[in-house]
C-alpha positions as CSV (number, residue, x, y, z in Angstrom):
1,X,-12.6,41.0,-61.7
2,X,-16.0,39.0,-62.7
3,X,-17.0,39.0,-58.8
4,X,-16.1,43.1,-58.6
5,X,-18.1,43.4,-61.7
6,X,-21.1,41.6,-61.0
7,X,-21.4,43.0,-56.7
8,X,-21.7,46.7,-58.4
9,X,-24.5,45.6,-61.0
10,X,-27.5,47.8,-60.8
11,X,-30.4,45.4,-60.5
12,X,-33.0,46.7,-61.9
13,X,-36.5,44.6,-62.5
14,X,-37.9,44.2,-65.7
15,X,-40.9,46.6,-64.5
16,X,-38.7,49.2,-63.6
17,X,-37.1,48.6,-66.9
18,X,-40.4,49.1,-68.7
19,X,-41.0,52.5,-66.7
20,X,-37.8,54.0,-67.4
21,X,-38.2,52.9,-71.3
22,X,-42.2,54.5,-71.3
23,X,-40.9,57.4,-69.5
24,X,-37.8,57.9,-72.9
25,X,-40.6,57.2,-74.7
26,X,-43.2,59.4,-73.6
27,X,-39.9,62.4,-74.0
28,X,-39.5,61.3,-77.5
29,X,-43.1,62.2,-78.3
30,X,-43.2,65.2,-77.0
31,X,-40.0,66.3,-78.9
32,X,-40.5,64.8,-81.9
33,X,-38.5,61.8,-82.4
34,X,-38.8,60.0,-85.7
35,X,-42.0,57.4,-85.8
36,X,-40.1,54.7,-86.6
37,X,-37.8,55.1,-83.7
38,X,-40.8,55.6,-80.8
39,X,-42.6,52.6,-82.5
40,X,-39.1,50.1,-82.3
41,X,-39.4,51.4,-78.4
42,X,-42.5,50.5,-78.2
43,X,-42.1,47.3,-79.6
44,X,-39.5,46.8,-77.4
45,X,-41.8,47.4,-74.1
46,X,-44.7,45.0,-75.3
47,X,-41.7,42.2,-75.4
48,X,-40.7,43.2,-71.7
49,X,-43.8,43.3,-70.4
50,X,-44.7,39.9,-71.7
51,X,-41.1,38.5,-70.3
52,X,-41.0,35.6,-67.1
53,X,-37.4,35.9,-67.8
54,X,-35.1,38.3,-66.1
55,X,-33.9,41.0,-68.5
56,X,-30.9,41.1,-66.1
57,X,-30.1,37.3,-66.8
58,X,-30.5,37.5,-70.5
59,X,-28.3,40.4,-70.8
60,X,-26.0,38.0,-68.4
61,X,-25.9,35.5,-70.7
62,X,-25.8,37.7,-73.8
63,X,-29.3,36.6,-74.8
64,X,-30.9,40.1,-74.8
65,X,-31.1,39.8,-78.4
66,X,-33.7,37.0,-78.2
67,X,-36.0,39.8,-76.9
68,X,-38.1,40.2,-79.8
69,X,-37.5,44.0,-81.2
70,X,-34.4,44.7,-79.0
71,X,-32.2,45.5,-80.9
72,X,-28.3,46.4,-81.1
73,X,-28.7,50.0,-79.6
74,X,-30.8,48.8,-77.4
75,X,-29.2,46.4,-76.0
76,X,-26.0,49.1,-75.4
77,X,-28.1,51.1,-73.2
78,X,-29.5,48.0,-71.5
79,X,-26.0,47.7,-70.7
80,X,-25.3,50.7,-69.9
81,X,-28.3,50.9,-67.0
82,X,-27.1,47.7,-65.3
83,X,-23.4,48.9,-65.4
84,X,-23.3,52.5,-64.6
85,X,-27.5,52.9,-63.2
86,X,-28.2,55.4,-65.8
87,X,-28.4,56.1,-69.7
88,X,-27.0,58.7,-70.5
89,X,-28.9,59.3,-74.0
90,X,-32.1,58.7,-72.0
91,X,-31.5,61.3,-69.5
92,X,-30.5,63.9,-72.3
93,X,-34.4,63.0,-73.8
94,X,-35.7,63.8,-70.8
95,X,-33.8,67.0,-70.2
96,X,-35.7,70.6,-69.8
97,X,-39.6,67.9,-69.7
98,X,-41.1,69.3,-65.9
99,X,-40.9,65.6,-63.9
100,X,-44.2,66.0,-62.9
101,X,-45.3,65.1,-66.9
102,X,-44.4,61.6,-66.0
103,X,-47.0,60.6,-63.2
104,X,-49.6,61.8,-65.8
105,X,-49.4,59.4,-69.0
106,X,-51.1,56.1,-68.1
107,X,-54.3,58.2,-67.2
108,X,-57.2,57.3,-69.8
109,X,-57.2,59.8,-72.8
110,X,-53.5,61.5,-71.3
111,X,-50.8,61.1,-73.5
112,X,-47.3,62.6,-73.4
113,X,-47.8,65.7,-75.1
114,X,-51.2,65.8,-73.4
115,X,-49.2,65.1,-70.1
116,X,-46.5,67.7,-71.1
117,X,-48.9,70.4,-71.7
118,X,-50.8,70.0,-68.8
119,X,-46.5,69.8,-66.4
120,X,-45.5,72.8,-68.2
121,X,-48.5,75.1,-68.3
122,X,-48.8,74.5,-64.7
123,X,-45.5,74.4,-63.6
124,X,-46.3,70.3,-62.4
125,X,-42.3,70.2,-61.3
126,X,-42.9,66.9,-58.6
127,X,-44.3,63.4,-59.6
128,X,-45.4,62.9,-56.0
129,X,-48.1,65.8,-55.9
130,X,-48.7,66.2,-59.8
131,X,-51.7,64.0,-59.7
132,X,-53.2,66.4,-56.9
133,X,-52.3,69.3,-58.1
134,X,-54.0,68.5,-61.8
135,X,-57.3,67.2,-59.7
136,X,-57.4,70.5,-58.2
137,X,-57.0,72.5,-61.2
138,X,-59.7,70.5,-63.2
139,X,-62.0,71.2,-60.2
140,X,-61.3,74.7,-60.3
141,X,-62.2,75.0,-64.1
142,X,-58.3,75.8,-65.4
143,X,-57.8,73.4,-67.7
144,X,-60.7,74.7,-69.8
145,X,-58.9,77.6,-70.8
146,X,-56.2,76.1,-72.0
147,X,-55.2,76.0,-76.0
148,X,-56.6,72.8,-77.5
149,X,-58.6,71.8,-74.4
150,X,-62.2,72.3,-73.3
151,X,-65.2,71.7,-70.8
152,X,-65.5,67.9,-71.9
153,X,-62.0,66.8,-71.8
154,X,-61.1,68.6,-68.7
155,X,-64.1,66.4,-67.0
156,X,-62.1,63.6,-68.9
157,X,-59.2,64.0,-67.1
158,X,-60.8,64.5,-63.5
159,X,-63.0,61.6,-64.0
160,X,-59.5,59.5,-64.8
161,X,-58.6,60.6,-61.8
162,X,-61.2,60.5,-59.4
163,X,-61.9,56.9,-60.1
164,X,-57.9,55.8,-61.4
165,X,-59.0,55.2,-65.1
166,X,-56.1,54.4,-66.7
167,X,-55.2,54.2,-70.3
168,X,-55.7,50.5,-71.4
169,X,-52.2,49.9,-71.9
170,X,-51.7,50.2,-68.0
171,X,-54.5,48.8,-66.1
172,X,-54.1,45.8,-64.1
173,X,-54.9,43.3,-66.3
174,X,-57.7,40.7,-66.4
175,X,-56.5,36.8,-65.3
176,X,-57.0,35.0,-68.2
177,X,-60.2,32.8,-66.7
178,X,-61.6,35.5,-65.6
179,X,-61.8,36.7,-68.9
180,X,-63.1,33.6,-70.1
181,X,-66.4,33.5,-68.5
182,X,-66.9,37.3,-69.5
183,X,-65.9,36.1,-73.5
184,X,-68.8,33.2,-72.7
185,X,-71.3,35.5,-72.0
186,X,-70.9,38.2,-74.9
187,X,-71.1,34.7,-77.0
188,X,-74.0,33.9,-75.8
189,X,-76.0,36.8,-75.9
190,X,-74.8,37.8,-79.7
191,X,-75.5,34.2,-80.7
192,X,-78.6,33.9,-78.9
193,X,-79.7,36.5,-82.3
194,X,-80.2,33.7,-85.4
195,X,-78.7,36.4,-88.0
196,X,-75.4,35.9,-86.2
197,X,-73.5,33.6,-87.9
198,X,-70.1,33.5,-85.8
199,X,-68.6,35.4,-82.5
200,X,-65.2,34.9,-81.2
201,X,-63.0,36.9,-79.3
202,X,-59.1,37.4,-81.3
203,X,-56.5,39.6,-79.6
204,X,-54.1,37.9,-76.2
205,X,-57.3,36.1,-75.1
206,X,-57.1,34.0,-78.3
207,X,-53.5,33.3,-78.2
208,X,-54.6,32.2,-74.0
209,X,-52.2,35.0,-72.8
210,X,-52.3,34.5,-68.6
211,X,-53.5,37.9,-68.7
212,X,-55.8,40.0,-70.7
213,X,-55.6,43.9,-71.1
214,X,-58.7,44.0,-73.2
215,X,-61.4,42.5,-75.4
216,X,-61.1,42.2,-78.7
217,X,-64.1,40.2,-80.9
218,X,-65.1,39.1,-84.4
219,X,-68.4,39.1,-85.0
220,X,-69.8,37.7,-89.1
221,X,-73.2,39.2,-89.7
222,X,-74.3,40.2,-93.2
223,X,-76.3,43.6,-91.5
224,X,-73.8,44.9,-89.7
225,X,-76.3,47.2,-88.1
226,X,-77.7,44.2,-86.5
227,X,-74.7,42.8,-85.0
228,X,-73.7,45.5,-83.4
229,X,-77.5,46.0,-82.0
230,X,-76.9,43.0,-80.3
231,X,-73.5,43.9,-78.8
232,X,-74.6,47.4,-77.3
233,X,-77.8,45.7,-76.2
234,X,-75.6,43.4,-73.6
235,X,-76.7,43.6,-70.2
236,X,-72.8,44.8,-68.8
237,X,-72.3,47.4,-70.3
238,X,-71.9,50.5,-67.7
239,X,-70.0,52.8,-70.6
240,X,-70.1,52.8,-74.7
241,X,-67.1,54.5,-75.3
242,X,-67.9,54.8,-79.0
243,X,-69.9,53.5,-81.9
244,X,-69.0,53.3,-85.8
245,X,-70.3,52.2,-89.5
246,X,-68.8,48.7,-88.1
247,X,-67.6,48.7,-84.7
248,X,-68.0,49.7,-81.7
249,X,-66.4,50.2,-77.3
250,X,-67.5,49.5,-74.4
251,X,-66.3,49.3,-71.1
252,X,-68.2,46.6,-68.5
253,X,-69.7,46.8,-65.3
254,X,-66.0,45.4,-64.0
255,X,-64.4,47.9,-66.0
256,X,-63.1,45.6,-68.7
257,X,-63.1,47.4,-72.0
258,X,-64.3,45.1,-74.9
259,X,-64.2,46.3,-78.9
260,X,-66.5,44.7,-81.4
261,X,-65.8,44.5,-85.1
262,X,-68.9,43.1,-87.5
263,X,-67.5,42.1,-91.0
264,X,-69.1,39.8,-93.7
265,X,-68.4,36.2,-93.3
266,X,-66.1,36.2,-96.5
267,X,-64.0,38.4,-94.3
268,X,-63.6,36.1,-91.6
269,X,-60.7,34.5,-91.4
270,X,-58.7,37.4,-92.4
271,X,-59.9,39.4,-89.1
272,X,-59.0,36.8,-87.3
273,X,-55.3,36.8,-88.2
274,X,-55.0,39.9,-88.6
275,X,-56.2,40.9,-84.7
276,X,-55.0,37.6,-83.2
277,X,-51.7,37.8,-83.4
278,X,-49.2,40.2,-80.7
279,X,-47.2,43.3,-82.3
280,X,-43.9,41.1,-82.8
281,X,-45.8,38.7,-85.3
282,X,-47.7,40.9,-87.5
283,X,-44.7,42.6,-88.5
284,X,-42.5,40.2,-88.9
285,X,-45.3,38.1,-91.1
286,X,-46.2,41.9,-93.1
287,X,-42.1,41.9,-93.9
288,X,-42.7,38.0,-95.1
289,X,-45.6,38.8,-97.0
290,X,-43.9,42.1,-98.7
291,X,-40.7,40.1,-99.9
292,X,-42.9,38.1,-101.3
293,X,-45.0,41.0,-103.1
294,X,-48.3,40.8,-101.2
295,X,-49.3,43.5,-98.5
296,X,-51.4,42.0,-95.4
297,X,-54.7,43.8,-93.9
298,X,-57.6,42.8,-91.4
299,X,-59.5,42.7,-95.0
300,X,-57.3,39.9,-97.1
301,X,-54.1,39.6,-98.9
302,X,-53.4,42.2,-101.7
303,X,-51.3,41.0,-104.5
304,X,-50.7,42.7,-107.7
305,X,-53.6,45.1,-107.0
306,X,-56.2,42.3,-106.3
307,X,-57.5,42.1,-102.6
308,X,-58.3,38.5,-102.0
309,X,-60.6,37.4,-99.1
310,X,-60.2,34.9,-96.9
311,X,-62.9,33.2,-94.7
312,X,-60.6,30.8,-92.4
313,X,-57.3,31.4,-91.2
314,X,-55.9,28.2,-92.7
315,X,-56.2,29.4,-96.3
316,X,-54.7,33.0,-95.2
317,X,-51.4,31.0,-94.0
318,X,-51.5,28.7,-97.2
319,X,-51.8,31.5,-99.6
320,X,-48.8,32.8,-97.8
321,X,-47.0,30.4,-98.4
322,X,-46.8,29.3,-94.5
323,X,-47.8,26.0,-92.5
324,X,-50.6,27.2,-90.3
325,X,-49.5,28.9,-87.1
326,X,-51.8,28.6,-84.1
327,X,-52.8,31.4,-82.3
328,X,-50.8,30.7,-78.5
329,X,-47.6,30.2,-81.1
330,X,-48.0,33.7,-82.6
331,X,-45.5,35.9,-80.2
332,X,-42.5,36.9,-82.3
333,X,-40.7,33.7,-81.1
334,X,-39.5,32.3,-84.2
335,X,-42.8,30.6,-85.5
336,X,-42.9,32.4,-88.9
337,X,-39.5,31.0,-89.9
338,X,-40.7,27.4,-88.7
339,X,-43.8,27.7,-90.4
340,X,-41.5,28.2,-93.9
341,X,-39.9,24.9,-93.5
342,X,-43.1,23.6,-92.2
343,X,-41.4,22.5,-89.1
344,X,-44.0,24.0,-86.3
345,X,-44.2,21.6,-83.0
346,X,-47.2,19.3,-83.0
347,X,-48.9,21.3,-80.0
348,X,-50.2,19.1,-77.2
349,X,-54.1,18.8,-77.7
350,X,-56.4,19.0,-74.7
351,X,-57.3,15.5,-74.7
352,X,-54.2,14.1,-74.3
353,X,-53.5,14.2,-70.3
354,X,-53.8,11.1,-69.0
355,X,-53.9,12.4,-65.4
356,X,-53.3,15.0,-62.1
357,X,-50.4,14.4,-59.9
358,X,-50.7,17.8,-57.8
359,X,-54.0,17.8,-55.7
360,X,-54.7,18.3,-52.3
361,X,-57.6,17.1,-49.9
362,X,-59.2,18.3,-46.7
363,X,-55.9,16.3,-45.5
364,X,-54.3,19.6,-45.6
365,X,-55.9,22.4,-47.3
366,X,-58.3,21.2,-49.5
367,X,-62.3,21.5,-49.2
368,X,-62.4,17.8,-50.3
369,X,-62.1,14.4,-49.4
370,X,-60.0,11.9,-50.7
371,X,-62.6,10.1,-52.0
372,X,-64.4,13.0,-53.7
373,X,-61.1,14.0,-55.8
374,X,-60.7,10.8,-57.1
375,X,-64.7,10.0,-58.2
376,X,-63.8,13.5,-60.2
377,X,-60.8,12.3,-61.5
378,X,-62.6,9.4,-62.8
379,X,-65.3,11.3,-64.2
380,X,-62.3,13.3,-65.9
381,X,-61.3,10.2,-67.5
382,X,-57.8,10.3,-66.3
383,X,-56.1,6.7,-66.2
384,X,-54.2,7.7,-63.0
385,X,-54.3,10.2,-60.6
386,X,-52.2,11.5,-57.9
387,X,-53.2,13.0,-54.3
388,X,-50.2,15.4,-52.9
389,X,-51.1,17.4,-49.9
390,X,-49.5,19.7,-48.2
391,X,-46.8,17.6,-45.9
392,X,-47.5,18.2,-41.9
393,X,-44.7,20.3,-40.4
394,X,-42.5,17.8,-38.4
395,X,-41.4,21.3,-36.4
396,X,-45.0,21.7,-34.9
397,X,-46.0,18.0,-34.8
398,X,-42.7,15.8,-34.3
399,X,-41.3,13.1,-36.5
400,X,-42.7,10.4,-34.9
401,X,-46.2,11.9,-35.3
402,X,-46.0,12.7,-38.9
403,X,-44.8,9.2,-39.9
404,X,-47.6,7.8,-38.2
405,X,-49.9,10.4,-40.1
406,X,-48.1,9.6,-43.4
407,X,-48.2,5.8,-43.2
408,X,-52.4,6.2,-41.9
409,X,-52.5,8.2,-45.2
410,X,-50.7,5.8,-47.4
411,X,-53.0,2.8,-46.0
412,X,-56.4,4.8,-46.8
413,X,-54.8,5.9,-50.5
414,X,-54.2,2.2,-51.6
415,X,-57.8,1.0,-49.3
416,X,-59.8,3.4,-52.0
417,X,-57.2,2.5,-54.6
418,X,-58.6,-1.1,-54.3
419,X,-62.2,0.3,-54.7
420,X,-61.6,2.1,-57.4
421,X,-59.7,-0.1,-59.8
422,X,-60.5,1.8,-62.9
423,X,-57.8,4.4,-61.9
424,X,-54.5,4.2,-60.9
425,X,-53.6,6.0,-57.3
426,X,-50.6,7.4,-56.6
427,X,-49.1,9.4,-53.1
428,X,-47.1,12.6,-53.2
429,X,-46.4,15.2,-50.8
430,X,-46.2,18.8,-51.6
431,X,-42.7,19.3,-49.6
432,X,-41.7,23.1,-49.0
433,X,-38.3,23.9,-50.1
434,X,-37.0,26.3,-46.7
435,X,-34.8,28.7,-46.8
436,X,-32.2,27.3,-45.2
437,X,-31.7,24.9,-47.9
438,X,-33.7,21.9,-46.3
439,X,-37.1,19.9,-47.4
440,X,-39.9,20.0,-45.3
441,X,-40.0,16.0,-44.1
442,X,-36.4,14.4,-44.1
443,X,-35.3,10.6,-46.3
444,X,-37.0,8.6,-43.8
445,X,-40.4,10.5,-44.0
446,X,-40.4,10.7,-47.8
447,X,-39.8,7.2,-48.3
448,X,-43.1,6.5,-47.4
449,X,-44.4,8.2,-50.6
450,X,-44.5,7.6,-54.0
451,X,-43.1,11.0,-55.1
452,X,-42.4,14.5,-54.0
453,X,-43.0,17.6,-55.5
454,X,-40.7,20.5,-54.0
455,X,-42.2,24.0,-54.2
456,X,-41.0,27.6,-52.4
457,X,-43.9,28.8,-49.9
458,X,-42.0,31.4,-48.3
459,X,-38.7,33.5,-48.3
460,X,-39.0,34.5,-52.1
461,X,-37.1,37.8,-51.8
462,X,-33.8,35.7,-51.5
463,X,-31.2,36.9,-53.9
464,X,-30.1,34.7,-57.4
465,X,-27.1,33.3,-56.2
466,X,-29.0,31.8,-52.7
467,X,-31.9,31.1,-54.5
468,X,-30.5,29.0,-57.0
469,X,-27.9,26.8,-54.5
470,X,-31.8,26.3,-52.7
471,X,-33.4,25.2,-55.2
472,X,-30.5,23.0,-56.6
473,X,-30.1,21.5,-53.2
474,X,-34.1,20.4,-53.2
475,X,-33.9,18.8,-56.8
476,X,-30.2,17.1,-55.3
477,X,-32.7,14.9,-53.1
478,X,-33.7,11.2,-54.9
479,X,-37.4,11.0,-53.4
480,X,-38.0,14.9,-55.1
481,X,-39.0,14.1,-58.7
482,X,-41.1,17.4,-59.2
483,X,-40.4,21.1,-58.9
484,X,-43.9,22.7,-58.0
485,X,-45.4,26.1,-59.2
486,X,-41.4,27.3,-60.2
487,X,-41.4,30.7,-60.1
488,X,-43.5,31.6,-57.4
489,X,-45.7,34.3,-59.3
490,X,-49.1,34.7,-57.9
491,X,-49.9,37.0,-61.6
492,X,-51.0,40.6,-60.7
493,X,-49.7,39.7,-56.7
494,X,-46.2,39.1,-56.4
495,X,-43.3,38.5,-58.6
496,X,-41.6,35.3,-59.7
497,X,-38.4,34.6,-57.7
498,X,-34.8,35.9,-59.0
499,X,-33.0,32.3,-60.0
500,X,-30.5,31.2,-62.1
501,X,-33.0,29.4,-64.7
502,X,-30.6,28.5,-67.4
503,X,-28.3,26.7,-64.4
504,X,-31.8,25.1,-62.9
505,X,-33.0,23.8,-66.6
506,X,-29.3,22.3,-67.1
507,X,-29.3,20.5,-63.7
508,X,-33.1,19.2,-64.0
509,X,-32.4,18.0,-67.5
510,X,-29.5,15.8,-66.7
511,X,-30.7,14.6,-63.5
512,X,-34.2,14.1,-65.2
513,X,-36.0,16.1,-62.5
514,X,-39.8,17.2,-63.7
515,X,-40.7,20.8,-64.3
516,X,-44.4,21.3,-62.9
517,X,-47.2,23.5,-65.4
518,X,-49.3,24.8,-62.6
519,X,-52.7,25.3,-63.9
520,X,-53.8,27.5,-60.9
521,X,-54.9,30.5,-63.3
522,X,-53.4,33.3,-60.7
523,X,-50.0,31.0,-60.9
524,X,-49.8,29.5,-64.4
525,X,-46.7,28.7,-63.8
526,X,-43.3,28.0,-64.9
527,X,-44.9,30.5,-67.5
528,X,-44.6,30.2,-71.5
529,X,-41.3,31.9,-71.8
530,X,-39.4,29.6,-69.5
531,X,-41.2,26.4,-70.9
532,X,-39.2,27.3,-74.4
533,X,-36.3,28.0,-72.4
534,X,-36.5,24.9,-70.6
535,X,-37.5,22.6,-73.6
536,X,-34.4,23.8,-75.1
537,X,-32.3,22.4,-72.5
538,X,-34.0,18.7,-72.9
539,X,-36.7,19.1,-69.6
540,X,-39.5,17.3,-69.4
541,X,-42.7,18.6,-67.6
542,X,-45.7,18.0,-65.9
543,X,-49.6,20.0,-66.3
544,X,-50.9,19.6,-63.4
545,X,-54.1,21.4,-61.2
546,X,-52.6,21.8,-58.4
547,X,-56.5,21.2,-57.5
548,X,-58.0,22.0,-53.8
549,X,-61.3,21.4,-54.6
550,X,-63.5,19.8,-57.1
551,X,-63.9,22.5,-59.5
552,X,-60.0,23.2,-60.0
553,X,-59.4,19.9,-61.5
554,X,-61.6,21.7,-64.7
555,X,-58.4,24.1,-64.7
556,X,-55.9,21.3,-66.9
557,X,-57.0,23.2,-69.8
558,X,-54.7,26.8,-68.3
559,X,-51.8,24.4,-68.2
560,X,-52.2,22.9,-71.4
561,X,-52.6,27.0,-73.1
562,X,-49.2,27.8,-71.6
563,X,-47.4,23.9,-72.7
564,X,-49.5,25.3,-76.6
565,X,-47.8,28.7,-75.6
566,X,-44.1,27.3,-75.1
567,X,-44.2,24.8,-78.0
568,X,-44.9,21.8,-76.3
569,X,-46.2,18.6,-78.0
570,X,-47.0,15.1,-76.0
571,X,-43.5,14.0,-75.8
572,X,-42.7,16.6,-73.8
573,X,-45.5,16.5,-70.8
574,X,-44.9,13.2,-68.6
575,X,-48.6,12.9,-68.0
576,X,-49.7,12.3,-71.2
577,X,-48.2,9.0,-71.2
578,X,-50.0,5.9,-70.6
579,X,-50.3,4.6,-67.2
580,X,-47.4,1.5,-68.1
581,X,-45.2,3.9,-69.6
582,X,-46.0,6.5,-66.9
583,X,-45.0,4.0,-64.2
584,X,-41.7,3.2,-65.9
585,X,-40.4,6.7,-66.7
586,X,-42.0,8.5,-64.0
């Protein structure tokens, strides 16, 4: 009965799921639906979209309600998609809306009744040629003479289109280092003015989300003229969007759209929390703060009709009542509750990796040299340091002629390791997991080596159940002690792999296989989600760089934002032990 049950599941992704939900959504709006329903909705797509996890796992394992805001009803029609491959109260929402309304909303300054409007007025009855259709009309000058529309906002609309503006809340978003170099230079240039006291930016790229949607800063400046002077006088800026008593938009050069609020120093910390945080937190901390009689806002705490200000975060938390939460813990997760008892993880700190083990050289396909990587590594300060190419394919090349190339490679590592005595060398493989179930190089060849890491390089459309006995029949091997880059996500490329994670996690805790924390910021990777997962079922993980050149060894510090992210401290992350205790537990 469980086997019938499970081969007529409707599979849906959890991006599908987010479409069909915007899409109920979007119907709700237009007719009317209470506020407080739509916002629960919405609440509920923000926690999907930031998901690693499989909604159709959870709801296997009757975990859905961990989602934070997915609730009870929810969850029935959750269960009623992957059962029957519709939901029935959805499709009555969207009954007598034209389709073509749908392909509209995402489109910068198009929202559903915007969208619906535009569908009905024009009879937009197809998704596939609704897009054309509206280009042609805006062209033609129809919109214009529409009810509550006009010259400027029909240009809107064919400029969205022309050039794909979408709303903020769909563009592709902006890999978190990416991000990072533009958040350095807005620093600079509004600190570069001396009556600038402070510049940060809050919002996902404060809580080192992988990905950013937008920018969000704090800037203290007692003219708030001035300060935001200096922000619209920044070199990037192909659009200002708008400009206000105290804040102003802008959209870059690259199209990433970056709001600036200027507030009195006093005010400080009190911005910062209250623009830091994602959706899930704030309201769960305004509830807190409201059994307790105080009301939050970006401008203090407000108890018994007194506003009090707060210039650093710390005192906003205390006055609460709260052990301080740091930003990559506020998600919705649980951390307001912890912070109550006072019982938040000590988060691994950035100085506390004692060294790499995933790097490759020009050995495979690396720009550098052996020899390079480890002077870096020094400089780094690591205590150890591990080189782990690509194995060579004993397909193409033979077994003979691999072992020869692996034991050439061993001799050189432990030649520079004698040179270099102020680190300890280690020698790994990167060894693809194939889709047939095998490892790349067999016993004999991985002998040679000091470790293995086992990662998936190709086949990752596989489905769960053949996925899983793969990947539980590369951790079965003694010589594989880490599984590489988990998932398999290249963010904004390619999805993670459909697997069995709570049946992995179980196996790799009691047979104390390593999870790998791949820094690579297009991969960071097993992501946040699936670190608490794992850490609940008693794994133990590696950060590593995954490095092939110099400059990726810098990128430790992604890895360590997604251990901060899951709730890791030290004790979890095998490379922050010291090179003895490395040695024996590793």
């Amino acid at each position: 009965m469980l086997n019938s049950l499970l081969m007529s599941l409707h599979k849906f992704t959890n991006t599908e799921i987010v479409q069909i939900l915007k899409e109920v959504v979007a119907a709700m709006e237009v007719k009317g639906d209470s506020f407080f329903k739509i916002r629960a909705y919405h609440t509920a797509i923000i926690s999907i979209e930031g998901l690693t996890n499989s909604v159709l796992e959870l709801w296997e394992n009757k975990r859905l309600s961990e989602i934070p805001g997915v609730g009870q009803a929810l969850i029935d029609h959750v269960s009623e998609l992957f059962t029957t491959g519709k939901v029935r109260e959805f499709e009555k929402k969207k009954e007598g809306l034209p389709e073509g309304m749908f392909e509209l909303i995402g489109l910068r300054k198009v929202g559903a009744k915007t969208a619906y409007k535009l569908a009905s007025a024009f009879g937009l009855k197809h998704r596939d040629t609704a897009l054309d259709e509206v280009k042609k009309l805006a062209q033609a000058g129809k919109i214009r003479e529409l009810d509550g529309f006009s010259e400027k906002s029909e240009a809107n609309i064919l400029d969205a289109i022309e050039n794909l503006k979408m709303h903020k809340s769909e563009k592709k978003r902006t890999l978190l280092a990416v991000a990072e170099k533009v958040v350095e230079r807005i620093k600079e240039h509004m600190l570069s003015n001396p009556q600038i006291e402070y510049c940060e930016a809050m919002g996902s790229f404060r809580r080192r989300a992988p990905t950013i949607g937008d920018l969000d800063f704090a800037v203290a400046c007692e003219d708030i003229e001035i300060g935001i002077e200096q922000f619209l006088k920044f070199p990037e800026i192909k659009e200002v969007l708008n400009r206000g008593d105290v804040k102003a938009s802008v959209v870059l050069n690259n199209d990433l759209q970056v709001d600036l609020r200027v507030i009195k120093k006093k005010e400080l910390g009190s911005m910062l929390q209250y623009f830091t945080g994602n959706m899930q937190h704030n309201v769960i901390l305004r509830q807190y703060a409201l059994q307790n009689g105080m009301s939050l806002s970006e401008y203090g705490i407000k108890y018994k009709e007194k506003l009090e200000e707060f210039s650093h975060e710390e005192d906003f938390y205390k006055r609460l009542g709260l052990q301080y939460i740091p930003p990559e813990l506020r998600h919705g997760r649980g951390e307001v509750d912890l912070a109550k008892k006072g019982e938040l993880p000590k988060l691994i700190k950035y100085d506390e990796i004692r060294g790499d083990l995933h790097t490759h050289t020009n050995f495979s396909d690396g720009e550098n040299t052996l020899e390079e990587m480890v002077k870096k590594a020094i400089e780094l300060g690591y205590e150890y340091y591990g080189i782990s190419d690509h194995a060579p394919s004993v397909a193409s090349r033979g077994e003979a002629e691999v072992k020869r190339l692996l034991e050439k490679r061993r001799e050189e590592i432990e030649n520079l390791g004698k040179h270099y005595r102020q680190i300890k060398l280690f020698y790994g493989m990167e060894i693809n997991i194939l889709a047939d179930q095998t490892l790349g190089l067999t016993d004999d060849l991985m002998k040679i080596l000091d470790y293995g890491i086992a990662s998936i390089h190709s086949a990752f459309e596989m489905d769960r159940d053949k996925m899983t006995e793969r990947v539980l029949a590369a951790l079965s091997n003694p010589y594989i002690k880490v599984w590489g880059h988990p998932s398999g996500r290249l963010i904004n490329e390619r999805n993670g792999i459909d697997i069995n994670w709570t049946k992995i996690f179980e196996f790799a805790a009691k047979n104390k296989k390593i999870i790998e924390i791949n820094s690579q910021p297009q991969r960071l990777d097993l992501p946040d989600d699936l670190v608490t997962d794992a850490l609940k079922m008693g794994c133990k993980f590696l950060i590593s760089t995954d490095a092939h050149n110099l400059e990726s060894l810098d990128y430790i510090k992604y890895g360590i934002d997604v251990a901060r992210r899951g709730g890791l401290t030290k004790h979890d992350i095998v490379n922050t032990l010291s090179l003895e205790n490395f040695i024996e537990k590793f």
